[in-house]
N, C-alpha and C positions, 0 to 999 in steps of 0.2 A: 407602593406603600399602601396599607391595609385600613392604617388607623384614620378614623373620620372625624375624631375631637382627641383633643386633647389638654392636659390642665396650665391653667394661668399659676404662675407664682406668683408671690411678693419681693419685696426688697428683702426679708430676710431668708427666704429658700421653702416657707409654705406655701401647701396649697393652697389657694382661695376662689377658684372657682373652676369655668371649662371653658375652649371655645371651639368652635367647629372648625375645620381646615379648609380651604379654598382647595378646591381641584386641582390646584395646580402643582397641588404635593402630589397628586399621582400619576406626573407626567412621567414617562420613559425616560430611564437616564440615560445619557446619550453620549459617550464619552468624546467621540469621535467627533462629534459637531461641534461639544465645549471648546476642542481645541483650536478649529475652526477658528472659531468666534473670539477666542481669549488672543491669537497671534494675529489676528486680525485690527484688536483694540492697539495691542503689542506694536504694531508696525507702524500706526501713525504718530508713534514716538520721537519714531527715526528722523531724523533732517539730513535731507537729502546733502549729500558732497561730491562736489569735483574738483576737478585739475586744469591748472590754465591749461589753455591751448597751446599755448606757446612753452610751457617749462620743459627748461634742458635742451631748447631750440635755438637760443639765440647765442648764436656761435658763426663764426664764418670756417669751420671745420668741413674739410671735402678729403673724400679717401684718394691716397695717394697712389692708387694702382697696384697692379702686379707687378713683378719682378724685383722686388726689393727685399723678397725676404722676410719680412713682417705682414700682419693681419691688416685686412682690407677697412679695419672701420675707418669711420672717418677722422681726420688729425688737423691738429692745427699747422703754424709752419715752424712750432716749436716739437713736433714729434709725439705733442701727447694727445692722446683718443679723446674725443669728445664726441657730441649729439648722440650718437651710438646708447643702445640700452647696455649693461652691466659697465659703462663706464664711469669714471668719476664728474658730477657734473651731469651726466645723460639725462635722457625720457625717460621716463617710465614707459616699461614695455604698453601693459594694458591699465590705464588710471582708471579711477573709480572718475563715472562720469553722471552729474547732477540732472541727465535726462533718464535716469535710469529710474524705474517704475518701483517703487518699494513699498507704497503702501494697499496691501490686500484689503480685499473686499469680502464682503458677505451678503447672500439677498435676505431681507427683511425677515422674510418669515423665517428662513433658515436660525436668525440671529437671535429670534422671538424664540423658536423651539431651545438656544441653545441656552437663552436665560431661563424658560419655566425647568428645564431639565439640573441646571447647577442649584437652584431654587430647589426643587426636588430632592439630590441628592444630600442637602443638609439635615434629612429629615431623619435617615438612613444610619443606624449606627456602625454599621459594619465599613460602609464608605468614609465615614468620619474618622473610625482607629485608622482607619487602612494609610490616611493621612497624614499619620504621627500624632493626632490629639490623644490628650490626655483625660478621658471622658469617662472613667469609670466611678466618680463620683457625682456625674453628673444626674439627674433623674430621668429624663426623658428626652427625646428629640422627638422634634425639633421641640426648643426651648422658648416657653412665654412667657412673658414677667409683663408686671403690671405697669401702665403708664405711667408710675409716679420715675419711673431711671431717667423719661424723658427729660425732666427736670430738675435732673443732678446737677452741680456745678462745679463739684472740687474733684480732683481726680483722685483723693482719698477717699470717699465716698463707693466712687465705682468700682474701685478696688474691695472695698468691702462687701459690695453688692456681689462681686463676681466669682469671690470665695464665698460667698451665702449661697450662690445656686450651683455650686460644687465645683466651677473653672478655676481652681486655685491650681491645683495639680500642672494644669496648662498653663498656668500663667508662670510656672516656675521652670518649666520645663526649656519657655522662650527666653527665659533670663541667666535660664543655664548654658544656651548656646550663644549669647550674642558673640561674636566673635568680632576680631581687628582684622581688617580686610588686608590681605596681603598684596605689595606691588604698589605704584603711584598712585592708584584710583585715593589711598587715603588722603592724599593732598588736594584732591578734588571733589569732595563733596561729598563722599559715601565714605567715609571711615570705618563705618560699623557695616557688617552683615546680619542682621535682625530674623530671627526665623518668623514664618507666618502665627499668628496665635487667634484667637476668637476675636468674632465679627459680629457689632452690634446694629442693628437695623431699627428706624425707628420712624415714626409718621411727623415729628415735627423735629424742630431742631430748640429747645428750651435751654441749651446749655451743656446738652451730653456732649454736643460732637466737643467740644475746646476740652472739655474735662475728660476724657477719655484720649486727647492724640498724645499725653506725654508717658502711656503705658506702651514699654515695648510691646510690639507685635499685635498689639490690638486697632481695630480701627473700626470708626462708627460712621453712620450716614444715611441719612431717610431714604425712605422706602423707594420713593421718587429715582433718587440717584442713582440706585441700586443699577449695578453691571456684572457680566461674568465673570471679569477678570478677582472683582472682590470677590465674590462664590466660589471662584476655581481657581485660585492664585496659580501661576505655573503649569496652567493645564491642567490641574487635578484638583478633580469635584471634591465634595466633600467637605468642605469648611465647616467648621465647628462655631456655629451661627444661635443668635440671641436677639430672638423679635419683643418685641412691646408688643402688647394687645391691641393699640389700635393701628399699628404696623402689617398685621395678620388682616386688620379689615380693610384697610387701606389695598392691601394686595387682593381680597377680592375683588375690588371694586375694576383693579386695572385689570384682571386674567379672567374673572369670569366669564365663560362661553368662551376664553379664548384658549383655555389650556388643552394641551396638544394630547 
């Protein structure tokens, strides 16, 4: 990335001033490590599961030998198969067992390069369409608005805000798809399928984040918190991202001299 400033907006979609970009916009995108890094966060999701030791064992079932004419599994003394795998009752041939290693790792700096680079690629418009956003009435990337969003409170508010800096288009796009999730998961907590939509970024927390979580597909969270997985949802860079200004300084302050 080329550009060394770029301009602050307002609440209503003017310009009102500049600011300079932290180096860390002009890290290498890196796709390859993002994903690294995103199945890595992805995996300590997981809770680990097993199988007793003993299920489909306890039985006094012993095979009945040869010469009778019938399969060797093991039976009770009423004739029918048990402890055996594909039988009614049986083991499980191979269970899923709770010593089994599931959560990946990443070294440090690996993890560092894979943040300054998802960072990086929100700056990037071509990586942004490539995502499905809807940014062609957006003005620039990466996009800065003025510290006053920090202290929004109602989520009509942001919503207004987010069609003032031309995310409207996206924002209709994610309310076009939400979808009713097919199969039992609806009775367990995920009913809805939510497409990703813009990510707001900000240096304190005033009030955005509560006024911002009842918009589909949007999600907000200071700078501080900030991880891959919110930059590259699903492995792919490219989030269509919305800093505060003092979000942008805040982020020199943690990548200076550190960007890769």
């Amino acid at each position: 990335m080329s550009k060394e400033s770029v301009k602050i907006y307002d609440l209503q979609g003017k310009p009102v001033g500049e600011v300079t970009l932290p180096r860390v916009f002009n890290t290498e995108i890196r796709p390859d490590v993002i994903k690294r890094a995103v199945i890595a966060i992805q995996s300590h999701r997981i809770q680990p599961q097993g199988r007793d030791e003993y299920a489909g064992k306890r039985t006094t079932a012993e095979s009945w030998g040869v010469g009778r004419g019938m399969s060797r599994v093991p039976r009770l003394d009423s004739g029918r198969a048990a402890f055996a795998p594909s039988t009614v009752g049986g083991r499980r041939t191979h269970p899923p067992r709770s010593e089994k290693k599931i959560w990946k790792k990443i070294p440090k700096k690996e993890k560092r390069l894979a943040l300054y680079s998802a960072i990086a690629s929100t700056g990037v418009r071509e990586i942004v369409q490539s995502r499905g956003h809807i940014i062609d009435d957006v003005p620039e990337l990466p996009l800065i608005v003025t510290d006053e969003i920090e202290g929004l409170k109602r989520t009509r508010d942001v919503v207004d805000v987010l069609f003032n800096l031309g995310l409207g288009p996206d924002l209709y796009r994610v309310k076009e798809k939400v979808k009713v999730r097919a199969g039992r998961g609806k009775m367990r907590g995920r009913r809805k399928k939510v497409p990703v939509g813009p990510l707001i970024v900000v240096s304190k927390n005033n009030g955005i984040l509560e006024a911002a979580r009842n918009i589909p597909g949007v999600d907000a969270v200071t700078v501080d918190d900030l991880n891959v997985e919110l930059l590259a949802p699903g492995t792919h860079p490219g989030r269509l991202t919305l800093w505060s200004a003092s979000s942008i300084e805040r982020l020199k302050e943690l990548t200076e001299g550190k960007a890769a």
